[in-house]
C-alpha positions in Angstrom: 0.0 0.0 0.0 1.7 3.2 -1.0 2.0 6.0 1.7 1.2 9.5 1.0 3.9 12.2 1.6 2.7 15.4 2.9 5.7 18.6 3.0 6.0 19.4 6.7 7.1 23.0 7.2 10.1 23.8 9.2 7.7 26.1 11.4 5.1 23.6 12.5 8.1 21.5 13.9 9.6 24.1 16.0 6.1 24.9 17.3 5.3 21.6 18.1 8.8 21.2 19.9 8.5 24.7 21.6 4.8 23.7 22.9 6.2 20.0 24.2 8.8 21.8 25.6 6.6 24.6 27.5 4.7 21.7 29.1 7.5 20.0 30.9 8.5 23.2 32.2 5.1 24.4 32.9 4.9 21.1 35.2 8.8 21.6 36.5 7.8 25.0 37.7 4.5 23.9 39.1 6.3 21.6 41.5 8.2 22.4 44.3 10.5 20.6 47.2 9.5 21.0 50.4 8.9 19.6 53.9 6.7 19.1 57.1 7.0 20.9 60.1 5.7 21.0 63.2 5.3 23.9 66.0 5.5 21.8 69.2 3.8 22.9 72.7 6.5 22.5 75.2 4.5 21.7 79.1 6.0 22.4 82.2 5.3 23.5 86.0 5.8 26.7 86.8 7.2 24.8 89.9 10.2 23.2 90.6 9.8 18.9 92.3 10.9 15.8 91.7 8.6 14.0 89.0 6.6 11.3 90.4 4.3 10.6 88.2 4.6 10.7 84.2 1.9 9.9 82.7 2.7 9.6 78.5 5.3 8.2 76.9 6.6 9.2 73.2 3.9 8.5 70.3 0.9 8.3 72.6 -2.4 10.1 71.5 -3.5 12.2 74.2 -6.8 14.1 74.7 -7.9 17.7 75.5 -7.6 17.5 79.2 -5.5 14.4 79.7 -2.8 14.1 82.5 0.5 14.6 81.4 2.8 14.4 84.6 2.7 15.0 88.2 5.5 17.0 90.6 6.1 15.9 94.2 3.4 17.6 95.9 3.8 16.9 99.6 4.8 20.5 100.8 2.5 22.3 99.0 -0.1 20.3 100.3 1.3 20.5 104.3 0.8 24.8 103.1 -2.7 24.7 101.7 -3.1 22.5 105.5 -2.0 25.3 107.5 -3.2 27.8 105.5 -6.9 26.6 105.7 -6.7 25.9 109.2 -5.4 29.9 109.8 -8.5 30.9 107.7 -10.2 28.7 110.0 -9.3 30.7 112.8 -9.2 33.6 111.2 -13.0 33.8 110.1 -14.4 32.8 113.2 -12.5 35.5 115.1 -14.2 38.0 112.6 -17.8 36.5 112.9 -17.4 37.3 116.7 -15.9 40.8 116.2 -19.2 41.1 113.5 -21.5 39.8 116.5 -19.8 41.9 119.4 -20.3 45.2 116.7 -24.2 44.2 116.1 -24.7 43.4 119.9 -23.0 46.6 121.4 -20.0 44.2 123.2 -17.1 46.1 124.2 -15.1 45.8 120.7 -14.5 49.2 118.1 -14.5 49.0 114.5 -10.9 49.0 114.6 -10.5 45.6 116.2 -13.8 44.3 113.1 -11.3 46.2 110.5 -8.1 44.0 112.1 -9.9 40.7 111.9 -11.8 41.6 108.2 -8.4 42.2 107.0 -6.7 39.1 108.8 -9.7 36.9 107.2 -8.8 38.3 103.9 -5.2 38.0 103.4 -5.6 34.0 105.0 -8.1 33.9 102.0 -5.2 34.5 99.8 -3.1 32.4 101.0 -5.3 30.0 100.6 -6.0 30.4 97.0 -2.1 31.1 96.5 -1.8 27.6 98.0 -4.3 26.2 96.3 -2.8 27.2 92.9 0.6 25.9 93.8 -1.4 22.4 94.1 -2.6 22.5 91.6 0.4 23.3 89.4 2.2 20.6 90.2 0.1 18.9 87.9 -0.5 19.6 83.9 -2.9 18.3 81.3 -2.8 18.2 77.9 -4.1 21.6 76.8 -4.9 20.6 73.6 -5.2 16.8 71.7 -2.2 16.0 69.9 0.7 13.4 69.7 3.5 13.3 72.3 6.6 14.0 70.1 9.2 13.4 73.7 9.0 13.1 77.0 12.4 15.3 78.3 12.3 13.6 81.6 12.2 10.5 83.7 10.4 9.8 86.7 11.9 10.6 90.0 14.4 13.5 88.4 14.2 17.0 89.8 12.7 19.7 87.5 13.7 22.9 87.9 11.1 25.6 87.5 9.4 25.9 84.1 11.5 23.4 82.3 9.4 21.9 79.5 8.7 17.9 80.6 6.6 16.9 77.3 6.6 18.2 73.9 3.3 17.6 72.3 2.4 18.3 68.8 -1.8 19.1 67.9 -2.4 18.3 64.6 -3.7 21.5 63.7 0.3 22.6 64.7 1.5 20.7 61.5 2.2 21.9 58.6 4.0 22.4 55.3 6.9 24.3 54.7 8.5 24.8 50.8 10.8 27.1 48.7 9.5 28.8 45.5 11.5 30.7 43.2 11.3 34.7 42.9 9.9 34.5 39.5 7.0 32.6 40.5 6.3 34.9 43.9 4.1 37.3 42.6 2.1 35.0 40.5 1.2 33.2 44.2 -1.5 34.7 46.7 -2.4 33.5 50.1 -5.1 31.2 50.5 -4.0 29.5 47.0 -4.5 26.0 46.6 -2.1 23.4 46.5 -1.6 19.4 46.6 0.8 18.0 48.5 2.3 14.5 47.5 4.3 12.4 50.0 6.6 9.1 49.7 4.6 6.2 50.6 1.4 8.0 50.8 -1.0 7.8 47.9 -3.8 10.0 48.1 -2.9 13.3 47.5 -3.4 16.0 49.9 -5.0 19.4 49.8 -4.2 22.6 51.5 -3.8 26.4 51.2 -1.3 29.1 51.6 -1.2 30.6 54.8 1.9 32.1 54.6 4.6 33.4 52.3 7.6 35.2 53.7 8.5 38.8 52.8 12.1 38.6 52.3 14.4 36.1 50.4 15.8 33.0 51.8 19.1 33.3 49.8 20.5 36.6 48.4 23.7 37.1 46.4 26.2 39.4 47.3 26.4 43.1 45.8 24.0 42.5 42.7 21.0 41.5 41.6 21.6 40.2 38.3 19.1 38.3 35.7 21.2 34.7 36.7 21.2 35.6 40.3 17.6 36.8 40.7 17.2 33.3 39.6 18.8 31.7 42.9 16.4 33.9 45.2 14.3 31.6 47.0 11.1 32.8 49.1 10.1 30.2 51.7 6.0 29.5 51.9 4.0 27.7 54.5 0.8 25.6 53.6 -1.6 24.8 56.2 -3.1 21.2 56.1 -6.6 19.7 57.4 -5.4 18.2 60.7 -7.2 14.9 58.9 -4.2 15.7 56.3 -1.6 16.7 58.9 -1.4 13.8 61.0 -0.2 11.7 58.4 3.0 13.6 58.3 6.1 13.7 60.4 8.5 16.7 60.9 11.2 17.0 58.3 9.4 14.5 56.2 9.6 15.8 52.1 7.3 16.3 50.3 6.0 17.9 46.9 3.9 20.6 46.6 1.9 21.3 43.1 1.1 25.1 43.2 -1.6 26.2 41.1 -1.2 27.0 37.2 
């Protein structure tokens, strides 16, 4: 069967090259290296004790509200003792100054002014007390994953040095580099897909931030080959249904939006 020759024009092959050619780099520029981060929540006492009790241990799911650790408690409790027994005290000596005043008993408002303010300041002490009790214990203040636990139990803890790390979902999130010529063309709240090793759904987010200054600037000048190297770092915020199926400093690829 004979073929038919048809004259091809120089032209409609270097527009059919130049076309395959924009696609690739359409999709090279589209994509972009990045990696997950997390902000951790560092808990700690704002008292110093040895740590009886801890409660997590590394890659545990905790909940809103769950105990995290407990401090040796036992002075702080022998202070909230003698504090509410000196309130004790206290606010009976000014119910009878308040009777003697009502009743016309030899007492002046000086001596129901004395006990008012003695009742008072026990009343603080109590409450100081009772805070201190209360702080020697901490809860999750939000649901997350323990990322480390930075002590044993039965170490000493100084004042407000962190014990657990934890890391709420909501906490993780993407972090990549995108080139200064494509900077201007992004906007927050854009779009993206994010594609991870081993994972093989792809995952949606947005923009949420994209930083103001360049990561990497030459020295002197700003040439056309240099302005190339500038690098402006972005952060994409995931579902936390997305975000805790990433680890910190995991890659990952991010498609931005044509």
């Amino acid at each position: 069967m004979p073929y038919l020759r048809f004259p091809v024009s120089p032209f409609w092959v270097l527009m059919l090259l130049t076309i395959i050619l924009s696609g690739c780099q359409n999709t090279e520029n589209s994509m972009l290296q990045g990696y997950a981060e997390g902000e951790f929540v560092y808990i700690a006492s704002p008292l110093s004790g040895k740590l009886d009790v801890l409660d997590v241990q590394r890659g545990q799911q905790v909940s809103i509200g769950d105990r995290l650790f407990r401090l040796d408690s036992a002075s702080e409790k022998i202070v909230l003792d003698q504090n509410q027994a000196a309130l004790a005290y206290s606010q009976g000596e000014f119910e009878r100054q308040e009777r003697l005043s009502k009743t016309g008993g030899v007492n002046t408002k000086a001596d129901l002014d004395r006990a008012r303010s003695a009742r008072d300041q026990d009343k603080q002490r109590v409450a100081k007390a009772e805070w201190d009790l209360s702080q020697k214990s901490q809860n999750a203040p939000k649901a997350g994953f323990i990322f480390d636990t930075l002590y044993r139990e039965g170490e000493w803890v100084n004042a407000g040095a962190p014990i657990v790390s934890l890391l709420p979902p909501e906490n993780i999130k993407v972090r990549a580099f995108i080139p200064e010529n494509r900077i201007g063309s992004l906007q927050l709240g854009d779009p993206v897909e994010i594609q991870v090793d081993g994972i093989g759904e792809r995952m949606n987010g947005k923009v949420s931030f994209i930083s103001p200054q360049a990561e990497y600037t030459p020295p002197v000048i700003y040439s056309r080959e240099s302005r190339q190297k500038l690098l402006f770092m972005i952060e994409i915020a995931l579902a936390p249904e997305s975000a805790v199926k990433l680890h910190p400093g995991q890659p990952v690829d991010v498609r931005l939006p044509k």
